[in-house]
N, C-alpha and C positions, 0 to 999 in steps of 0.2 A: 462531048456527050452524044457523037453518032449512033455510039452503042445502046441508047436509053431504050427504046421497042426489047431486045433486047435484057436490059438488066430490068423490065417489068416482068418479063415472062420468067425468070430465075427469081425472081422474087416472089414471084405468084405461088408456082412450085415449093419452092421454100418454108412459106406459111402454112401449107395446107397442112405440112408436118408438124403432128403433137410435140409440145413440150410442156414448160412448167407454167406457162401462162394462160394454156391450152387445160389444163388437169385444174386451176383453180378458179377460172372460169366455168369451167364445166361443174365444179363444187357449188358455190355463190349462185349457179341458174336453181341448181337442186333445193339448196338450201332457203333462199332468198326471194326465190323466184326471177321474174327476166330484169326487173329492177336492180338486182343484185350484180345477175351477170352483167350487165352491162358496165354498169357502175366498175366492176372488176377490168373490163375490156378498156376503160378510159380512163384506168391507172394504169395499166400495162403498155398504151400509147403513151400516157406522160412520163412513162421512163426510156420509151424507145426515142422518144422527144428527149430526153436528157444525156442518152449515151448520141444521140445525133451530136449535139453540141460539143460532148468531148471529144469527140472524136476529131471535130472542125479545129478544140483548140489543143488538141494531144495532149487533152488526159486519158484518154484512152491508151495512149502508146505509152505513154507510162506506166500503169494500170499493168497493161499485159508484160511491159522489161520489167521492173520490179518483181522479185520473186516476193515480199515482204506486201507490199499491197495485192496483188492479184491472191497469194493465201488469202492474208484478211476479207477480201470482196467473197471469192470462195466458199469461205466456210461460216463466214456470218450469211450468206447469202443459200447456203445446205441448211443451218440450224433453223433459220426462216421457216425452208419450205419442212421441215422434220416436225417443227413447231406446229405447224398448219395442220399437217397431217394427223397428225398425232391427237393434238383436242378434237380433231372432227370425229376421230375415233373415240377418242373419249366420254364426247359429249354420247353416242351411240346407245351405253351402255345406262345413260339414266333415259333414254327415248322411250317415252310408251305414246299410244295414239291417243293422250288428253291434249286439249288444248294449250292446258299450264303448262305443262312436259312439254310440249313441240316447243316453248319460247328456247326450253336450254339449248334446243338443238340450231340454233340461228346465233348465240354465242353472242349474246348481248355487249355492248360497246365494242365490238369490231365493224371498221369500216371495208367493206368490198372495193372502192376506192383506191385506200391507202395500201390493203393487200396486194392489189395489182401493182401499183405503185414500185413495192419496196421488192417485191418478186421480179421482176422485173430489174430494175436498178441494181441488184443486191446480186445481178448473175453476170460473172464478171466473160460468161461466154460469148454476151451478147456485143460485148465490148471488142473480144476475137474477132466478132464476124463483123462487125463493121470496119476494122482495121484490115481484114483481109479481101471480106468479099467488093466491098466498094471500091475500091484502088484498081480493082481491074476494070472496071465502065470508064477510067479516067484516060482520057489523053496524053501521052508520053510528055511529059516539063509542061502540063499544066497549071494553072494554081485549083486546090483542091477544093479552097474555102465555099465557095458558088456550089457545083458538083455535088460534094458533098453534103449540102442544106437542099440539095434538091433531091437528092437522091433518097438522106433518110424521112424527108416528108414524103415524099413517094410513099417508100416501103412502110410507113406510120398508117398513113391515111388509108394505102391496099390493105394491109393487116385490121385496122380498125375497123371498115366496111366489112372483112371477110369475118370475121370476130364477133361483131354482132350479128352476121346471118345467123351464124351459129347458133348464138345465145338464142335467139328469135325462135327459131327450127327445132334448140332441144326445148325450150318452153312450152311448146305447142304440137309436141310427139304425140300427145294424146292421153287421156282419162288416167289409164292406166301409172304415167308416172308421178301423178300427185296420189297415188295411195300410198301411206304412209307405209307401207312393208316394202315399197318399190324404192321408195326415198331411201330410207335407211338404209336398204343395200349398195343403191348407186354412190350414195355419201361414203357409206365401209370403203367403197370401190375405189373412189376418188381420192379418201382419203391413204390410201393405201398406195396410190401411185402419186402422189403428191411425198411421201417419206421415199419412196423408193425415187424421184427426183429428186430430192435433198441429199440421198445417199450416192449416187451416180454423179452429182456436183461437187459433192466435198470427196471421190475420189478422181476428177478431173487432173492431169496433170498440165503443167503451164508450158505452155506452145514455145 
């Protein structure tokens, strides 16, 4: 692990870049407020924490040789993010600025949690890039098991810090995005690249 200074700063880089746990975090802040997002950010670590582990004991590398499981992860993990998208739009369309009305728009019995969670878990890219990108910080006929439990808490823990600034930063942008005509648009917004992540995963093809 010479290379560890190194595989932080590839990692840093890394994270800054949007994806799907980035678009439903960003939803859950709008929606929920910063309780939300968070909540959302520390589901998305407990699955970055679960592809750590396969990867330690290669289900991951199964996962990704399997044509038959990497679909299945794929495209239940596309219909996931399509599903998300899709009621947040939905909910849109009965939003007016009552009180009663804003509860549908928060989609009662979903957990931001478990969203993050199964967004997370359910992408079987994230599974790629632990299989690829980790293996090169390792030392030539090392054993991997150590390394890589170190490495995916690393890149857990850097992501979860940087994930709640986030969440923090857009809760606190100011007045203007708790008025409910700012909301519903940022939600339409999210909601819209959240399907359009769902649709770009389930045409992923397997490495």
């Amino acid at each position: 692990m010479n290379q560890f200074p190194l595989f932080m700063l590839m990692s840093f880089l890394l994270i800054l870049l949007p994806g799907p746990d980035t678009g439903l975090a960003t939803q859950n802040t709008i929606v929920y407020g910063r309780k939300g997002g968070i909540q959302t950010v520390l589901g998305s670590a407990g699955g970055t924490l679960v592809h750590t582990l396969a990867a330690v004991l290669g289900l991951s590398a199964l996962i990704v040789k399997s044509a038959l499981l990497f679909s299945v992860f794929k495209y239940a993990g596309a219909l996931y993010l399509i599903y998300l998208g899709v009621t947040s739009l939905w909910a849109l369309r009965k939003a007016k600025n009552t009180v009663s009305e804003k509860e549908d728009i928060r989609h009662k019995g979903r957990s931001p949690l478990l969203q993050g969670l199964f967004t997370n878990m359910l992408n079987p890219k994230v599974a790629v890039f632990f299989l690829t990108f980790l293996p090169q910080f390792l030392v030539t006929g090392a054993d991997p098991l150590i390394p890589f439990l170190l490495m995916g808490l690393t890149y857990t823990v850097m992501t979860l810090i940087w994930m709640v600034l986030y969440v923090c930063l857009l809760d606190r942008v100011g007045a203007w995005m708790k008025r409910p005509g700012v909301q519903r648009a940022m939600q339409g917004i999210t909601g819209l690249v959240l399907v359009g992540f769902g649709l770009k995963l389930a045409l992923e093809r397997r490495p």
